[in-house]
DRENPA-3360 file (N, C-alpha, C; in nm, 2 decimals, always signed):
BEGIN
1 = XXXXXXXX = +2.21/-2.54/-4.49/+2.25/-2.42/-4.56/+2.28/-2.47/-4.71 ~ +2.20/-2.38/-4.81/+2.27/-2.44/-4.91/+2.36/-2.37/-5.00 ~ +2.48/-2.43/-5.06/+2.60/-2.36/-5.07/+2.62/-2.44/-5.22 ~ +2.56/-2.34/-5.30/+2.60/-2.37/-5.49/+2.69/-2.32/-5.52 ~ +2.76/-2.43/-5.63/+2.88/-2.43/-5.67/+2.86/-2.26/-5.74 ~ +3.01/-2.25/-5.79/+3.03/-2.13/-5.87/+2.93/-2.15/-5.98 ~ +2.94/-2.27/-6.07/+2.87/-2.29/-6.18/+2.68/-2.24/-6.11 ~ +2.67/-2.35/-6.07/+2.55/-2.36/-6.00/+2.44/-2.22/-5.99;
9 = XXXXXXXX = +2.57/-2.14/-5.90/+2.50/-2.00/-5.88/+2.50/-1.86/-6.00 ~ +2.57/-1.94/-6.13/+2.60/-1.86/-6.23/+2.44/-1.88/-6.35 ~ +2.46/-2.02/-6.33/+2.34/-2.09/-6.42/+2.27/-2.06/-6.31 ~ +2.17/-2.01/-6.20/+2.10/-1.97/-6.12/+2.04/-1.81/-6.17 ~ +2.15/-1.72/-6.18/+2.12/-1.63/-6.24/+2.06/-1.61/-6.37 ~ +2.13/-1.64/-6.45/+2.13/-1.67/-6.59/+1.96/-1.71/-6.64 ~ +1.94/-1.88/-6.56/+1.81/-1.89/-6.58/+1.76/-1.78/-6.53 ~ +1.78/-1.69/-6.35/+1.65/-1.65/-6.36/+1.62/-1.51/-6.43;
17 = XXXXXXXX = +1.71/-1.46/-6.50/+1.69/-1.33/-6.61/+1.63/-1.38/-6.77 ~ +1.63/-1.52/-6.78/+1.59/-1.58/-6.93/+1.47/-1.62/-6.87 ~ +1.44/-1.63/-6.79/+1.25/-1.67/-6.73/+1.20/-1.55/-6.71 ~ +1.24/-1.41/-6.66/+1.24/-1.32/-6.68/+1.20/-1.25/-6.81 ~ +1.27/-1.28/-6.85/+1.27/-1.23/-7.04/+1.16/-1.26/-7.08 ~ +1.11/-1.43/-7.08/+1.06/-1.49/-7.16/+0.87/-1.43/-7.08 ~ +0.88/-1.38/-6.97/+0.74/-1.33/-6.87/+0.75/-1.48/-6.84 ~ +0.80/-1.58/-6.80/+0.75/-1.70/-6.72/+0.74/-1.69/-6.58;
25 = XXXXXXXX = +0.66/-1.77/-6.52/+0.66/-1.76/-6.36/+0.81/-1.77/-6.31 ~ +0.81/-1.72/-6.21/+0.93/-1.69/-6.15/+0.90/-1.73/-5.98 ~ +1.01/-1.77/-5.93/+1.00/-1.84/-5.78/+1.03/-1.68/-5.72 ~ +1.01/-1.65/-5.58/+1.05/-1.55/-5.50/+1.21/-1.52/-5.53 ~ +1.28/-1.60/-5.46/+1.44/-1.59/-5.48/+1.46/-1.56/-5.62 ~ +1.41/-1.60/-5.75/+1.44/-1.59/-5.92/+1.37/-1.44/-5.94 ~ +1.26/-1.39/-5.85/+1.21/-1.31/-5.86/+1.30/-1.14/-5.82 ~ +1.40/-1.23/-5.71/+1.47/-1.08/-5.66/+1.63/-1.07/-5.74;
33 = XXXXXXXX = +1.63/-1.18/-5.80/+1.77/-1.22/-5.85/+1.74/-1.15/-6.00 ~ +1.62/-1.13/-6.06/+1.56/-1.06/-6.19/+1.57/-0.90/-6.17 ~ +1.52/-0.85/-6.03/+1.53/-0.75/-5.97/+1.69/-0.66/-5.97 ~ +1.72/-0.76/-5.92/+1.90/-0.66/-5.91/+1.94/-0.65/-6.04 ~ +1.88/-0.79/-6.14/+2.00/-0.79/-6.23/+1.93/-0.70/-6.30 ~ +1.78/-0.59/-6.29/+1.76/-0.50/-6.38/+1.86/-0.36/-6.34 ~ +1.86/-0.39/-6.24/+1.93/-0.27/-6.20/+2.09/-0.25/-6.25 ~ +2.09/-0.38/-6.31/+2.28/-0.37/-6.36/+2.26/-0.38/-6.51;
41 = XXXXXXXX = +2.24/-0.31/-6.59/+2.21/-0.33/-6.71/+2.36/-0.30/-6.82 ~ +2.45/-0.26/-6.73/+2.62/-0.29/-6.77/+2.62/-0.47/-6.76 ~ +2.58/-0.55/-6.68/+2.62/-0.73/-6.72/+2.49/-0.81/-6.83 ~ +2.41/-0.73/-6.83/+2.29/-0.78/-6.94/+2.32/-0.88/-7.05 ~ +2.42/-0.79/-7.12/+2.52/-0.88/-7.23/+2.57/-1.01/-7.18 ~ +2.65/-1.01/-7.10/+2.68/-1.16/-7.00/+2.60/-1.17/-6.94 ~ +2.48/-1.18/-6.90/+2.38/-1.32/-6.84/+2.28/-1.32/-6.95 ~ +2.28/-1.30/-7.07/+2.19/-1.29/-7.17/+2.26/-1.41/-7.28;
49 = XXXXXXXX = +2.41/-1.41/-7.26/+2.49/-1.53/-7.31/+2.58/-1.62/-7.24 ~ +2.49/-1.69/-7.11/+2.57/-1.77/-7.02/+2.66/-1.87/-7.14 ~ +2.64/-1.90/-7.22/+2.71/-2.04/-7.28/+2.85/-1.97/-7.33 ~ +2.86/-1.81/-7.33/+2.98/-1.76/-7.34/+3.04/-1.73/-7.21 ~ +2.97/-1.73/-7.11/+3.03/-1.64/-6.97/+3.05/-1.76/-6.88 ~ +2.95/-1.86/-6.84/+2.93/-1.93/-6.74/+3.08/-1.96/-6.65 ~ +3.15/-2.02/-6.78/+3.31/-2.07/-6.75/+3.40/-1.94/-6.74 ~ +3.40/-1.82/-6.77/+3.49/-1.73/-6.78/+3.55/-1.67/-6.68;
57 = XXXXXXXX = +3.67/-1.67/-6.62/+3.72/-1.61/-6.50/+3.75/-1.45/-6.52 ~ +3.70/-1.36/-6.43/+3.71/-1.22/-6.39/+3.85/-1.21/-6.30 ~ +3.88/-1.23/-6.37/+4.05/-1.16/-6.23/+4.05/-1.03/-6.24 ~ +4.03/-0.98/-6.06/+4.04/-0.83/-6.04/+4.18/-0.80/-6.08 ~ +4.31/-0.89/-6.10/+4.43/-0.81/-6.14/+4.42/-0.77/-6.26 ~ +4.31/-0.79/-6.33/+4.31/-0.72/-6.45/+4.23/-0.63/-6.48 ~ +4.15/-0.62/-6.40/+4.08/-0.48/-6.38/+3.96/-0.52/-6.39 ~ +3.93/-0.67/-6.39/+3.79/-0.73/-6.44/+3.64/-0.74/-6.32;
65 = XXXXXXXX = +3.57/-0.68/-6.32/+3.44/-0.68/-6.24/+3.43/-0.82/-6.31 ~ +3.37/-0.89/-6.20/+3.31/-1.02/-6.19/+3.12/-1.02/-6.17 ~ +3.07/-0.99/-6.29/+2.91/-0.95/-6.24/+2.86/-1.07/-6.18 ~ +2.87/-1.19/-6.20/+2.84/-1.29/-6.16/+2.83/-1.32/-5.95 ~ +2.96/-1.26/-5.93/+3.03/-1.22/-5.78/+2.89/-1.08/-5.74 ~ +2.95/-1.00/-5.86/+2.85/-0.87/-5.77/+2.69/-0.91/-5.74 ~ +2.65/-0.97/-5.83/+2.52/-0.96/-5.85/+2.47/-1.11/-5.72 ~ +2.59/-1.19/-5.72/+2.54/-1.27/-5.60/+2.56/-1.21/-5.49;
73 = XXXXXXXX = +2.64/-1.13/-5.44/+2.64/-1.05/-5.32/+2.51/-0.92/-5.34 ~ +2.48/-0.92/-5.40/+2.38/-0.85/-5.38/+2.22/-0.94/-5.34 ~ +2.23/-1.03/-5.43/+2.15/-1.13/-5.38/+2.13/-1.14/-5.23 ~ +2.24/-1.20/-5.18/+2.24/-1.22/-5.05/+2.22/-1.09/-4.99 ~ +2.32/-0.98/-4.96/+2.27/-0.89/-4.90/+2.06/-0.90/-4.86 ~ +2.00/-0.84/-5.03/+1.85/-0.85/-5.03/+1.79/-0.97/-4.94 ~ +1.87/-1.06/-4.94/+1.85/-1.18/-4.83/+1.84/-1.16/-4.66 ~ +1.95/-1.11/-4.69/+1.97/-1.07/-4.54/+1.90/-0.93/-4.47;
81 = XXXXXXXX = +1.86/-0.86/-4.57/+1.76/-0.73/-4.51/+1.64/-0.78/-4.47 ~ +1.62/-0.89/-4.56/+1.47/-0.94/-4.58/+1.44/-0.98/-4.44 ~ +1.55/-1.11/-4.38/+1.53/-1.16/-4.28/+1.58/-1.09/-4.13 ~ +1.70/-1.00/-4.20/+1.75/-0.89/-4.06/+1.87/-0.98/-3.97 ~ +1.91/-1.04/-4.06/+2.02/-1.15/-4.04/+2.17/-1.14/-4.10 ~ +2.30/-1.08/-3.99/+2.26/-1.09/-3.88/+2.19/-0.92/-3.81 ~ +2.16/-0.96/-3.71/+2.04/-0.92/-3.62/+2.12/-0.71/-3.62 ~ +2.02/-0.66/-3.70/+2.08/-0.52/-3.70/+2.10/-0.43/-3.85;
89 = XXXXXXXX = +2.10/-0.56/-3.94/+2.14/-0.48/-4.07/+2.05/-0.42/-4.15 ~ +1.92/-0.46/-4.12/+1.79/-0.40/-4.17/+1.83/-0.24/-4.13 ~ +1.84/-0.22/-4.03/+1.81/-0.08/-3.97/+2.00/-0.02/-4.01 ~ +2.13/-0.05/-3.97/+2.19/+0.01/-4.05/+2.19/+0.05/-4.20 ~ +2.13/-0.09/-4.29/+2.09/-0.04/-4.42/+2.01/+0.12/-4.49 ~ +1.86/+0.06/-4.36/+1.75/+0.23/-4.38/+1.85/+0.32/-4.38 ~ +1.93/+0.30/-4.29/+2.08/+0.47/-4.22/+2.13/+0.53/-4.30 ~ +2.18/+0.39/-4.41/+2.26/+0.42/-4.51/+2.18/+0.45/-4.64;
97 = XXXXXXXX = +2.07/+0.39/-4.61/+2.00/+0.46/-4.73/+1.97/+0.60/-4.73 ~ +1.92/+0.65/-4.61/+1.88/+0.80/-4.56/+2.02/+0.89/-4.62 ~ +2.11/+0.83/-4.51/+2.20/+0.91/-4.58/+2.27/+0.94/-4.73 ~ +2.29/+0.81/-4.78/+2.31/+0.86/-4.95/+2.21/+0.89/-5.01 ~ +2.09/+0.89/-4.99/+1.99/+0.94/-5.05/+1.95/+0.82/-5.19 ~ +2.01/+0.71/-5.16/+2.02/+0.64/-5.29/+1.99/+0.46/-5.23 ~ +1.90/+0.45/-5.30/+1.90/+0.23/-5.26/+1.99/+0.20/-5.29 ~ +2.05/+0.21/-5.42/+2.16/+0.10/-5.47/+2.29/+0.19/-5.44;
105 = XXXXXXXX = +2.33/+0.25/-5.37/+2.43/+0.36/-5.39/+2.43/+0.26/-5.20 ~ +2.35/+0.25/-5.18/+2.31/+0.18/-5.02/+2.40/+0.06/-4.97 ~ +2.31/-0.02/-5.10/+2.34/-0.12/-5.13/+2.46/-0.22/-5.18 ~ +2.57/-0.07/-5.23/+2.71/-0.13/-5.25/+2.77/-0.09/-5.15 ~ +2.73/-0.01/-5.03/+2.82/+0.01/-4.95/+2.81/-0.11/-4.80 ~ +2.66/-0.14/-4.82/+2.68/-0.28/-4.76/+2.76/-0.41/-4.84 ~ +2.72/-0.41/-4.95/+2.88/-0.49/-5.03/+2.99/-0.47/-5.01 ~ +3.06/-0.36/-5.01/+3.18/-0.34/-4.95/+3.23/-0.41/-4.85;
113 = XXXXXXXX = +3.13/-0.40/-4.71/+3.12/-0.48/-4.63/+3.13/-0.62/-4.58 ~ +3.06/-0.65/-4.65/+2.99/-0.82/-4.69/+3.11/-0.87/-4.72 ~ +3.20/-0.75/-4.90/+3.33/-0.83/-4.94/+3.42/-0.82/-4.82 ~ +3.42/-0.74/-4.73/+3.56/-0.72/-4.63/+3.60/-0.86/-4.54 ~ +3.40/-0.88/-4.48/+3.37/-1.00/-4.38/+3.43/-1.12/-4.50 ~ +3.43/-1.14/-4.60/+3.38/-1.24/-4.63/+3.58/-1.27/-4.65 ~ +3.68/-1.16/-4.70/+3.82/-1.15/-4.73/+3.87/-1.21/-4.59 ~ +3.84/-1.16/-4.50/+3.84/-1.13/-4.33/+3.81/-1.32/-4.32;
121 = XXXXXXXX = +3.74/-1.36/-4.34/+3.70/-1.49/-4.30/+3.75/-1.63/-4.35 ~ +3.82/-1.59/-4.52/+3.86/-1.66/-4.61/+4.03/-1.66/-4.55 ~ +4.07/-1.53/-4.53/+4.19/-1.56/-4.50/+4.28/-1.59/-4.35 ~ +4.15/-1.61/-4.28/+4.18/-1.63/-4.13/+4.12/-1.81/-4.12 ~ +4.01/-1.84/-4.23/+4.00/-1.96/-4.22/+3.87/-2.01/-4.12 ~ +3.84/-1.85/-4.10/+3.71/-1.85/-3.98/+3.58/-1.82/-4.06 ~ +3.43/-1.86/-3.95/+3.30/-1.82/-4.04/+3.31/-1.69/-4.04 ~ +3.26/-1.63/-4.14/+3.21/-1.45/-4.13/+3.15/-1.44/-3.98;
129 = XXXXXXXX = +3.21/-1.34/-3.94/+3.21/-1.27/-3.83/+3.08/-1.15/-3.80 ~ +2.99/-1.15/-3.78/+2.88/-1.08/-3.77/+2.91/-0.93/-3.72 ~ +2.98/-0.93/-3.61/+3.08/-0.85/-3.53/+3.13/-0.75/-3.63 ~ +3.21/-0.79/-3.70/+3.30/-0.72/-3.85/+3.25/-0.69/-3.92 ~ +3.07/-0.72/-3.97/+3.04/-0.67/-4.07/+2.93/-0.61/-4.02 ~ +2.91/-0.61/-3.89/+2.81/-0.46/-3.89/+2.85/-0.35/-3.80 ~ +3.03/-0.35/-3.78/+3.11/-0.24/-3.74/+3.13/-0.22/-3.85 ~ +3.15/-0.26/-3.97/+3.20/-0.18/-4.08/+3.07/-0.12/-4.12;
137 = XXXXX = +3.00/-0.14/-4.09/+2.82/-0.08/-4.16/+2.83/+0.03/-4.08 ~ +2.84/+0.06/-3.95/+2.89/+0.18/-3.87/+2.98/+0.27/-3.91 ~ +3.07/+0.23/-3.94/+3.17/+0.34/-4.02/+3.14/+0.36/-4.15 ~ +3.05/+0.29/-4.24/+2.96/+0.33/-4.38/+2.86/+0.44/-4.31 ~ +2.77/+0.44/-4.22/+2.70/+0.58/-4.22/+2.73/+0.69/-4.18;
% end
């Protein structure tokens, strides 16, 4: 499994919206990670100037969105639809798409989720629970 540092997955983004920019080839994963980040055109300013953001901390007690956080949970999510892993979320996702009528409106409410499994896991010390995150995709539709 591979598991990039904060830095890592910051300059991951970063490059793949400046290879993006520039029309250079793009790998699949740089391809879908250009994808989301068009869709967030509120963090554009910060991944357009990683050598000002890369190092910068978002603390939610200050009211701070961390785009860096959002935009890699969404990564993953698109990861996990792709492959249907774990086993069920493809087809909760369509549910929740049908019913908000919306992809990305879909799409944060599998985030929601993702953050709860991932709170859930961090603070019990256990792996994310598959179990918890597609009961909470049930109570999202």
């Amino acid at each position: 499994m591979f598991t990039p540092s904060r830095d890592e997955a910051r300059q991951f983004l970063a490059m793949a919206w400046a290879k993006h920019r520039a029309a250079a080839p793009l790998t699949g994963l740089e391809q879908m990670a250009a994808g989301i980040i068009l869709r967030h055109p509120e963090y554009h300013a910060i991944i357009e100037r990683p050598e000002r953001h890369l190092d910068r901390d978002f603390p939610p007690e200050a009211g701070a969105v961390n785009p860096f956080l959002h935009l890699s949970l969404h990564l993953a999510i698109a990861e996990q639809i792709a492959i249907d892993q774990p086993p069920g979320i493809r087809a909760h996702f369509e549910r929740l798409r049908a019913a908000k009528g919306d992809e990305h409106a879909a799409l944060h409410a599998v985030q929601e989720c993702l953050s709860e499994v991932i709170w859930h896991a961090q603070r019990h010390g256990t792996p994310p629970d598959a179990a918890i995150y597609l009961a909470c995709l049930e109570r999202q539709e």
